[in-house]
C-alpha positions in Angstrom: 80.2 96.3 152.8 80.9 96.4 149.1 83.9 95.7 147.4 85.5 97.8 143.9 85.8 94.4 142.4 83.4 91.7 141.2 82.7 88.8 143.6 84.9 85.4 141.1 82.8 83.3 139.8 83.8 79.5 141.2 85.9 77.6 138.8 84.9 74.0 139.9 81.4 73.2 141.7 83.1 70.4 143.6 86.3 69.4 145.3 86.9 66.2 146.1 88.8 65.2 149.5 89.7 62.1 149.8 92.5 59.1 150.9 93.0 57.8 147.5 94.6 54.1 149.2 91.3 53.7 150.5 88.4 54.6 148.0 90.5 56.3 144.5 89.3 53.0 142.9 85.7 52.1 143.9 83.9 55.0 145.8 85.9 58.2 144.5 85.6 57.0 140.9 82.1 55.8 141.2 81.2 59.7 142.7 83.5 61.4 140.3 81.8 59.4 137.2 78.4 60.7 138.4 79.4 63.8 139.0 80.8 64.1 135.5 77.9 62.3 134.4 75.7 65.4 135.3 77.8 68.4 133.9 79.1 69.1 137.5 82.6 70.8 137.1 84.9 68.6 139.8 88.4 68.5 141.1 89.8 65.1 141.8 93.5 65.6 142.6 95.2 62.6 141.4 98.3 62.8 143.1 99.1 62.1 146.9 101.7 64.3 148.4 104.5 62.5 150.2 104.4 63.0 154.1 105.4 66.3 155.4 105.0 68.3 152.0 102.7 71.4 152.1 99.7 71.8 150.1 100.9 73.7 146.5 98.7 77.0 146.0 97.2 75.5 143.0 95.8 72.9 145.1 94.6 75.5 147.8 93.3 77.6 144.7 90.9 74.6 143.7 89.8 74.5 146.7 89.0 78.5 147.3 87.6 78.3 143.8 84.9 75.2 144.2 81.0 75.9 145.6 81.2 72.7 147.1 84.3 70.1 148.8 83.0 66.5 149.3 85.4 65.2 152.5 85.2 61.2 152.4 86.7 60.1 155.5 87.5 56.5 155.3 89.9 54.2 157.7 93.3 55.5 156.8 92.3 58.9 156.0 93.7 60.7 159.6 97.1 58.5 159.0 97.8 61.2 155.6 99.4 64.6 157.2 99.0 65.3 153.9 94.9 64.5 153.9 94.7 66.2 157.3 96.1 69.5 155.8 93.7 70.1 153.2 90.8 69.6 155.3 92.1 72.3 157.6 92.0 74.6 154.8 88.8 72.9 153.6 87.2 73.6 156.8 89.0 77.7 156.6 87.0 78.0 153.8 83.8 76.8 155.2 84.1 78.9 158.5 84.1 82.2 156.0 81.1 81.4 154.4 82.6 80.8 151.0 82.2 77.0 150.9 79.9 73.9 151.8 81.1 70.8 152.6 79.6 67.6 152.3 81.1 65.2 154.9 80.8 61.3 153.8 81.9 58.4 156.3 83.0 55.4 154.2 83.2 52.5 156.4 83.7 54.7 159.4 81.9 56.1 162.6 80.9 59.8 162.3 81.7 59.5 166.4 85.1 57.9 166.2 85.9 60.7 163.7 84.6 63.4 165.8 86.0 62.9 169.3 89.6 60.6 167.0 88.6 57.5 169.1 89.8 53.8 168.0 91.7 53.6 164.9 91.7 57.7 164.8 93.6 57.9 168.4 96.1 55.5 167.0 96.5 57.6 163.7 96.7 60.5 165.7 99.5 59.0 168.1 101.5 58.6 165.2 101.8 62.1 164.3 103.1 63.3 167.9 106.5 63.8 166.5 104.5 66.7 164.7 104.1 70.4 165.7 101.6 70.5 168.8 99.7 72.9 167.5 99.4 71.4 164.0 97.9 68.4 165.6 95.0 70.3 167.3 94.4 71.9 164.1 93.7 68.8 162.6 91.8 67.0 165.5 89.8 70.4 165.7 89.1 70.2 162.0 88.3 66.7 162.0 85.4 67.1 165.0 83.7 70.5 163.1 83.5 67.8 160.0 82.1 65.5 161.8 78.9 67.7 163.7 78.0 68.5 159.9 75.0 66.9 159.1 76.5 64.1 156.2 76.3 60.8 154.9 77.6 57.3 156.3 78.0 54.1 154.0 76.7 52.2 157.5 73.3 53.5 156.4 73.4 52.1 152.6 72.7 49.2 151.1 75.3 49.7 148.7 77.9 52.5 147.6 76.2 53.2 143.8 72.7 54.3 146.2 74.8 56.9 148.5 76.6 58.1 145.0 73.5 58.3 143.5 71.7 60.6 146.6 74.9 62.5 146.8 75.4 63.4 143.1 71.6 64.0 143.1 71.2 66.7 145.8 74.8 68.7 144.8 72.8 68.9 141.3 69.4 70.2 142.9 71.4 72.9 145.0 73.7 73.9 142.1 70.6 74.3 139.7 68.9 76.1 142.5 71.5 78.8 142.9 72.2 79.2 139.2 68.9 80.6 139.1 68.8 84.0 139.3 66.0 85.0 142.0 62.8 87.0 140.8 64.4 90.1 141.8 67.6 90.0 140.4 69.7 91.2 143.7 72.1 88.3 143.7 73.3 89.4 141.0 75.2 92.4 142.3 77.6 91.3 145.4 75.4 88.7 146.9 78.3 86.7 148.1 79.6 89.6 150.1 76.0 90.1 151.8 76.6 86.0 151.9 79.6 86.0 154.2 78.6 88.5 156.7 75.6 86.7 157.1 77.2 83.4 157.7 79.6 85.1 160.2 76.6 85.4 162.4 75.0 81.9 161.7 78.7 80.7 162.4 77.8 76.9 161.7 80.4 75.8 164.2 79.3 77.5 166.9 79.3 75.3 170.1 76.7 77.5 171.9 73.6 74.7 172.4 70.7 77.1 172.5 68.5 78.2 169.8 70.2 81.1 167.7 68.2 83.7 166.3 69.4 86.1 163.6 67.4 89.1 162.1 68.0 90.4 158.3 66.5 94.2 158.5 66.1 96.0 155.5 64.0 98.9 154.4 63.6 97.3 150.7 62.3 94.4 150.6 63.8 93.1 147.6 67.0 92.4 149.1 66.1 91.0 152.1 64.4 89.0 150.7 67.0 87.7 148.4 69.3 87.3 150.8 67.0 85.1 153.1 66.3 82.9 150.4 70.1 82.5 149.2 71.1 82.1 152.6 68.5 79.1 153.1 69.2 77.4 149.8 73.4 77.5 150.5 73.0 76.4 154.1 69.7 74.0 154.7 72.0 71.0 154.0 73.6 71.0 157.2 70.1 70.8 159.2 68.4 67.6 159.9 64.8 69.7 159.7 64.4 72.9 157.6 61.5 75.2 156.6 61.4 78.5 154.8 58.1 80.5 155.2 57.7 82.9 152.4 55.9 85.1 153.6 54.8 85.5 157.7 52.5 88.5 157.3 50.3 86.8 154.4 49.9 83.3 156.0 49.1 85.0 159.2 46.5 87.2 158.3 43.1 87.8 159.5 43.8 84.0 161.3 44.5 83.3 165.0 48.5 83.5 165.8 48.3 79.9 166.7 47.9 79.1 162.7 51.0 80.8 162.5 52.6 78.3 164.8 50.1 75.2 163.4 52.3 75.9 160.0 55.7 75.6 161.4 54.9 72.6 163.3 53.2 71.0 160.0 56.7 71.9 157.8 59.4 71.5 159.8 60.0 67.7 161.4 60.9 68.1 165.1 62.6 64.9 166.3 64.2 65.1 169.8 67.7 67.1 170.2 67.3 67.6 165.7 69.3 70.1 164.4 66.4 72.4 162.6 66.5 75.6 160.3 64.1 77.9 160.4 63.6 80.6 157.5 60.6 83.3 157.8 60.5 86.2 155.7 58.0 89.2 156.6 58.1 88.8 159.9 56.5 92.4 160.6 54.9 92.7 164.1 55.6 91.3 167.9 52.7 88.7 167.2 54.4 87.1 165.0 57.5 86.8 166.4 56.2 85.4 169.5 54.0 83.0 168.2 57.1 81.1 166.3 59.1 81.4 169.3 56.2 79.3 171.4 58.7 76.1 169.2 61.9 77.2 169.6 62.6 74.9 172.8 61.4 72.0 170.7 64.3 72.6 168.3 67.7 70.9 169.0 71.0 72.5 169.9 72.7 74.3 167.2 69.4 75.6 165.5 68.8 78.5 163.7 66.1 81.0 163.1 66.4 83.4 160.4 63.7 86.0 160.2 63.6 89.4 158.0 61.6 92.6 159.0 61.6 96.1 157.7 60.6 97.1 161.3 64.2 97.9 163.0 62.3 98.2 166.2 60.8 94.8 166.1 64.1 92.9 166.8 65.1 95.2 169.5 61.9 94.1 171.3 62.4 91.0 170.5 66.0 90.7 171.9 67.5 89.7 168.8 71.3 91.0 168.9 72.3 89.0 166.1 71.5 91.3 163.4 72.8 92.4 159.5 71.2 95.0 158.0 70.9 94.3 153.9 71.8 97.5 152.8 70.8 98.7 149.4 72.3 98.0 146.1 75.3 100.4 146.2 75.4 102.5 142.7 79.0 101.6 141.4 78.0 98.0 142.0 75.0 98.4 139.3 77.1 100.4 137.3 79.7 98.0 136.5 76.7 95.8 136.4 75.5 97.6 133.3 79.2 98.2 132.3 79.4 94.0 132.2 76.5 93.9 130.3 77.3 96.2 127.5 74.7 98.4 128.0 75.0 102.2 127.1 73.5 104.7 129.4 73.9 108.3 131.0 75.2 107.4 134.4 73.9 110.8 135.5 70.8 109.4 135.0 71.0 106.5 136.4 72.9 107.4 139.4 69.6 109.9 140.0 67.5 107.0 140.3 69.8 104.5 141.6 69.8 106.8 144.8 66.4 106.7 145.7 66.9 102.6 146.6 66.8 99.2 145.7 63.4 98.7 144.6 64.1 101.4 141.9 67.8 99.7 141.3 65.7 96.7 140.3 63.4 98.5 138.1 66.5 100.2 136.0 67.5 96.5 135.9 64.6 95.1 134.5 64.1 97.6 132.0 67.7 95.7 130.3 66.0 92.6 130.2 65.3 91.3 126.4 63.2 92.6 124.1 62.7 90.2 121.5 65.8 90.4 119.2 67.4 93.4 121.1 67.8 95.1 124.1 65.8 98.4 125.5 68.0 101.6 125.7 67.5 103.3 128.8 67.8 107.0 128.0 
């Protein structure tokens, strides 16, 4: 589960995808102005490969190395081979987990662009002299893009309102998961926990029925975490979300159907809508059951996320989609501490460490500032 070296930290926030004939001089620079506007670290390629040249690896690095790729598919952006390759690896990136991308459809139908009908089937006839399997590649990427939840010009007044909204809400989720959560777990390997989770949510999945997925944990720290981080990188690609903090309190001493009154009263069920559903605590059969009463309300490709600490609940709940947050492993906190500079008898340390998360995250918190210097664990 855990790896010897630390997670990267992402170079850019935001990669920029885009046919620059069609929008390099009015949408893309409009976006990329904003963007730059608001301290968000973007890559805007400036140059446009001739047909039939690979993609170099600093071009594939920026892309492995951004939190975020805005694809803006526009009229002649399926005629580029070159356009169609990096959203292959674009959409690579997103199937592990280690990206999110933003789909935008400038003067285009999200349909046309998901099943390549009118001017996309004539683009794409144009490239039969290509290798077959190439081709699918690139229609297959192409239809994933366009079942992600995304923005289309067709529904602005203007091009400056959509920059605005999209600038606006890649700030909000940046800021949100710069900030470390209250216990401090996503500081040690999160994106590892990250991936295998996303493995399981598998936002491509074509299965239509509701998909639940448990996080078990005997700490609840860093289930938790996870829950939260999951929900904050992934409740952009849902037309309805909700995350309920905590299931046991907002159940207790009340009726189950208060439970289920609270759901209803967050999350905005319109027919067939793509909805995410978040619920943390989820500690007896009750529960459980009286959130599932909605689940044929939600549309195809939902989600439910729930954590427990009780193993045995999701086995009698039939959930088989499961990831158990393991704790914090002690060489991950060690080079933690090494990172941080802090000086300390690993002996002790490792005693404690041991014992589980909840104590990692005291030994953490004892680091934290203390006015002009630092405690000394000893």
């Amino acid at each position: 589960m855990t790896s010897s070296t630390p997670p990267t930290i992402p170079k850019y926030d935001v990669f920029l995808s885009f046919r620059g004939l069609d929008t390099r001089r009015n949408f893309i620079s409009f976006l990329y102005k904003e963007l730059v506007r608001r301290n968000i670290r973007t890559f805007k390629d400036d140059k446009e490969l001739e047909s039939g040249r690979k993609i170099s690896p600093e071009l594939e690095r920026a892309i492995q190395e951004s939190k975020f790729a805005v694809v803006v598919i526009s009229a002649n952006y399926a005629a580029s081979t070159w356009c169609l390759q990096e959203l292959v690896k674009i959409m690579d990136f997103v199937n592990k987990g280690s990206l999110t991308v933003i789909p935008v459809f400038h003067g285009v139908e999200p349909c046309h662009v998901r099943w390549q009908m009118e001017k996309f089937a004539v683009q794409f006839e144009e490239h039969k002299s290509e290798d077959r399997e190439k081709v699918l590649s690139w229609g297959h990427a192409l239809t994933n893009l366009a079942n992600i939840s995304g923005h289309c010009s067709s529904e602005w007044e203007d091009d400056s309102m959509m920059v605005d909204e999209i600038a606006r809400r890649i700030s909000t989720w940046i800021d949100t998961t710069r900030k470390p959560t209250r216990t401090g777990s996503n500081l040690v390997g999160i994106d590892v926990h990250m991936k295998a989770v996303s493995r399981l949510i598998d936002l491509n999945s074509k299965k239509k029925s509701v998909r639940v997925i448990g996080i078990w944990g005997r700490g609840g720290n860093g289930r938790s975490a996870l829950a939260e981080f999951v929900y904050k990188n992934i409740c952009q690609h849902f037309g309805s979300h909700c995350f309920l903090e905590n299931v046991k309190r907002i159940s207790q001493d009340r009726h189950m159907s208060h439970l289920r009154q609270e759901v209803l009263k967050r999350v905005q069920v319109e027919s067939n809508q793509k909805v995410l559903l978040v619920a943390k605590e989820v500690n007896k059969i009750e529960h459980f059951d009286a959130l599932a009463e909605d689940f044929s309300c939600f549309g195809p490709g939902s989600i439910v996320i729930i954590t427990t600490q009780d193993k045995q609940l999701l086995v009698s709940a039939g959930i088989k989609l499961v990831y158990e947050a393991e704790p914090l492993a002690f060489q991950k906190v060690r080079e933690l501490f090494r990172q941080l500079g802090f000086r300390v008898r690993e002996g002790a340390i490792e005693s404690e460490l041991c014992k589980g998360t909840n104590l990692a995250m005291k030994w953490l918190g004892c680091c934290l500032p203390v006015r002009s210097g630092y405690r000394k664990l000893s």
